[in-house]
N, C-alpha and C positions, 0 to 999 in steps of 0.2 A: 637898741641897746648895743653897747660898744664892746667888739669881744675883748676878753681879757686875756694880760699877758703873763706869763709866771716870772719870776725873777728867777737868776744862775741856782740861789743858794735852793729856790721853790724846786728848780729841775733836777738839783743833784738830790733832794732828798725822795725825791719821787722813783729818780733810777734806784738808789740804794731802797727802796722798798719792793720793786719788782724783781731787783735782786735777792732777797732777802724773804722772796714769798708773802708779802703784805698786801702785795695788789696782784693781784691776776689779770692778764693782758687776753681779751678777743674771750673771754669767759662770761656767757650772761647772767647778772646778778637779779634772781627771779623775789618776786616779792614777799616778806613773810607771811602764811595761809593765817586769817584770824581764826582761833576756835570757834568750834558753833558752840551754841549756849542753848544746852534742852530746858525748858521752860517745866518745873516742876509744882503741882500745887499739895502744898500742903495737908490740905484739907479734903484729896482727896486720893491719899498715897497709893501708889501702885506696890500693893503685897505679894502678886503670884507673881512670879518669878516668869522666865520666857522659859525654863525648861519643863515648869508643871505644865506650861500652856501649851507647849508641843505634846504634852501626854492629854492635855483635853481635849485638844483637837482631833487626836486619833480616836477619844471615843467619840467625839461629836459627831465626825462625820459615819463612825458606825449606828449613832443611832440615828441619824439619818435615813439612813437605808432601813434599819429594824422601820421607823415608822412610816416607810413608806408599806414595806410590804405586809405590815398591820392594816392599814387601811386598806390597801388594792384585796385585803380577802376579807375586809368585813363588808367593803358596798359593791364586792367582784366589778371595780373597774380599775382602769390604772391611774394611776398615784404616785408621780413622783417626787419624792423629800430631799431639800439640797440642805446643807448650811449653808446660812448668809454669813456671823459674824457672833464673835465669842465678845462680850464687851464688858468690864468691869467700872462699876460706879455703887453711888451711894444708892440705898434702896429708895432715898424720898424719891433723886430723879428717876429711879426706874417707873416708879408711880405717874409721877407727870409727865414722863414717854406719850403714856395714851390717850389721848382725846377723843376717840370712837366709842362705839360702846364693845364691850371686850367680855369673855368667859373666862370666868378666873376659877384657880381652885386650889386648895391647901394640901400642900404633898407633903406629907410627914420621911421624913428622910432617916429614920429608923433603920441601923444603931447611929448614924450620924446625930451630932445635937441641931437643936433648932428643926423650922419646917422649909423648905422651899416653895416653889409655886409657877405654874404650869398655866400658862394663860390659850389659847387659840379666838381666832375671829369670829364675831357670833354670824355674821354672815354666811363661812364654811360651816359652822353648827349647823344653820339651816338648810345648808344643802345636803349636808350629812343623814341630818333626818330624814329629810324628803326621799335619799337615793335610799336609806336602808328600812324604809316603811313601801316601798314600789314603784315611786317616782323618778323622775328623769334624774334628780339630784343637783339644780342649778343654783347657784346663789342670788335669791331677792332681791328687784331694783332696791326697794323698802327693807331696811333693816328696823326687826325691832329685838323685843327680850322674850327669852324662852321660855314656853310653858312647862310647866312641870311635867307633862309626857316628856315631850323634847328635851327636858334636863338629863330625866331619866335615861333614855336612848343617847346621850351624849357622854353620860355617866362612865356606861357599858362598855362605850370604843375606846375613851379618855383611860379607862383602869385596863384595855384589855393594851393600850399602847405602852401605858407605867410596866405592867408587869413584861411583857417583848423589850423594854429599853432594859433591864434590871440585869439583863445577860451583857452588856456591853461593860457592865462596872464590875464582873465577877474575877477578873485579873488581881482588879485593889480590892474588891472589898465582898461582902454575899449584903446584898442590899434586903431588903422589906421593904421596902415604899409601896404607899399606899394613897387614895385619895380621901382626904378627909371632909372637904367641904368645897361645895362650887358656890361663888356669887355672880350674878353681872356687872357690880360696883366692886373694883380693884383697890379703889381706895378704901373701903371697909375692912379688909384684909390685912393685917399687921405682923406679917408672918417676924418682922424684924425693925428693929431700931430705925428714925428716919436716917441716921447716919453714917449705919452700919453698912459695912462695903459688902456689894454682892457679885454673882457674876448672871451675867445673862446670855442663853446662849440661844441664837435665834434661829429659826429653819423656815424654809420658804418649801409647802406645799401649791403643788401645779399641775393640773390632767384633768380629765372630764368634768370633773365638779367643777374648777375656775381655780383661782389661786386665794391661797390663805396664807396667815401666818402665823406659826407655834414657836414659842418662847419657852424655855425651861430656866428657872433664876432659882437659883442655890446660893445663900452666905458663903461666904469667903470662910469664913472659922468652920464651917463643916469642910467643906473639901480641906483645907490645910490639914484635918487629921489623917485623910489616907492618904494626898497629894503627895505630902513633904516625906511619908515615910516608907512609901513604895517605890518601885521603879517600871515601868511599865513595860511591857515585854512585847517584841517584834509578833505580828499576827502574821504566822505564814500561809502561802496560798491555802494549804490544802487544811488549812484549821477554817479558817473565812468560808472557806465555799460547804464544809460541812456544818458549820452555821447558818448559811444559805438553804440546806438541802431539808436542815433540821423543821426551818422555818415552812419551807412548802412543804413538806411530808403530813403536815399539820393544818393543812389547807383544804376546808369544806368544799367540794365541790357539787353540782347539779345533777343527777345520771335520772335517764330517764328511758324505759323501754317503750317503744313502739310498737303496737302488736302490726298495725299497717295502716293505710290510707283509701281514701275513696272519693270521690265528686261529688256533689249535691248539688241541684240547682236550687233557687234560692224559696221558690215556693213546700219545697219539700222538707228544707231547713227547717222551716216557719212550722209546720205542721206536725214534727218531731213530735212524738207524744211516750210516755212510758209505754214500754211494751214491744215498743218497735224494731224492728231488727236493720240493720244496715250491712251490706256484702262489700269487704274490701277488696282492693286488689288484686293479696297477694294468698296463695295457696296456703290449707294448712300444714302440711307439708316444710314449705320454707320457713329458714331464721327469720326471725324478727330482729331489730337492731335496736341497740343500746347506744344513746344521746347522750355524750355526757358535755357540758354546760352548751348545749346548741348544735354542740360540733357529733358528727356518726363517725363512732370510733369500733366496733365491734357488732359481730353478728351472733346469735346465739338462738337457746331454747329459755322459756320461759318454764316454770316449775312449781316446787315447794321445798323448803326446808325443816321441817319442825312446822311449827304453826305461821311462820312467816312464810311471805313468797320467794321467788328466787329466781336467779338468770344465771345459765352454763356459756359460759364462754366459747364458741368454736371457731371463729375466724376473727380477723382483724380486717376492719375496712381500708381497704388500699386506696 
């Protein structure tokens, strides 16, 4: 290609523009930025706002924590509860979400209108039962559907978690929720419209039992009545950690007195009979010790109080 030449009359109007500020000289002329274009569907509108969502995340990840340490004091083992993801859609697709077999149950969200609904893995159900019946507490190669014991004992943890999560919503609102009904078919359950938007807000348990995972899905039209008319307030340290303290103060533990110990060999085991006497260790004279969940934490005397027995405290095991 042949370079091109300007003509006199091309050059002088070219000077009288740099003169003039029309062209800028040794200036890079950077490309104009296209808009992005947020792809928005109709039919499935985004109603909560990003600043209700920042106030559910502060409860979510509190009830995170409440449910974990609901469960680490109902199978006394640890349990940790994280949030995964707060997610908003229609209730058909929260339906067709699951493909396993799943624990579903109707949370009446009382004074809010409508019900929500509280699902967890039947696979953690059964290790649930198993660990709070006296078993190791593992999750089944084989999953199947819960017996009606096993509902019951699922019932018990499921309603002692609703009522520990009930404290986390007491800024917006004094909740009653309660469980109204468990199925293992999620799709029998109609808690709301196929159409109607909900939110779903998911938590990932993980510790000794294996990993599970609990869903809590509340309609959009309930929360919009406290969401949109409260404003949620900063939780400072020392309010959290006596929420904390509130929680273990409240926490069943083992205690168990030892009066002492002694050796047997295995044929004298065997031969134990009513009547028998065994000589321990340790004098009667000395404390006995007080076990509480495994651990020796104190020395003392054994006793009576009233018609019950009793144990005085006198040292602490170092």
């Amino acid at each position: 290609m042949s370079n091109a030449i300007l003509t006199n009359q091309e050059v002088e109007a070219l000077l009288s523009a740099i003169e003039n500020g029309q062209v800028l000289v040794g200036q890079k002329v950077e490309p104009k930025k296209e808009r992005k274009i947020q792809h928005y569907d109709f039919r499935r509108p985004d109603r909560f706002p990003r600043e209700q969502k920042r106030r559910l995340q502060k409860i979510s990840e509190e009830m995170a924590k409440t449910i974990g340490v609901t469960l680490s004091r109902f199978l006394r083992v640890s349990v940790d509860v994280e949030l995964i993801a707060i997610e908003e859609f229609c209730y058909d697709v929260f339906l067709n979400s699951f493909t396993d077999r799943i624990c579903a149950n109707v949370l009446n969200l009382k004074p809010l209108n409508g019900y929500g609904c509280l699902t967890i893995d039947v696979g953690f159900c059964l290790a649930i039962v198993d660990r709070g019946l006296g078993g190791p507490g593992k999750i089944p190669q084989k999953i199947r559907a819960l017996t009606l014991i096993e509902e019951s004992v699922i019932s018990v943890v499921l309603s002692s978690i609703v009522e520990d999560v009930k404290h986390c919503w007491f800024k917006l609102m004094q909740p009653e929720w309660k469980i109204e009904k468990m199925d293992m078919d999620i799709k029998s359950l109609q808690i709301a419209p196929a159409t109607e938007l909900v939110i779903a807000i998911n938590f990932a348990a993980n510790g000794d039992l294996g990993n599970g995972t609990i869903i809590l899905c509340i309609p959009v039209t309930s929360l919009e009545m406290i969401m949109g008319k409260s404003r949620m307030k900063k939780i400072e340290r020392k309010d959290e950690l006596a929420l904390i303290e509130d929680v273990i103060r409240e926490t069943e533990l083992t205690t168990t007195v030892v009066l002492g110990s002694t050796q047997l060999v295995l044929n004298d085991l065997i031969n134990l009979k009513v009547g028998d006497v065994l000589r321990l260790d340790n004098k009667i004279t000395e404390d006995v010790c007080l076990v509480i969940e495994e651990r020796a934490k104190y020395y003392g005397k054994p006793g009576a109080m009233g018609k019950k027995l009793a144990f005085q405290v006198s040292s602490k095991v170092l």
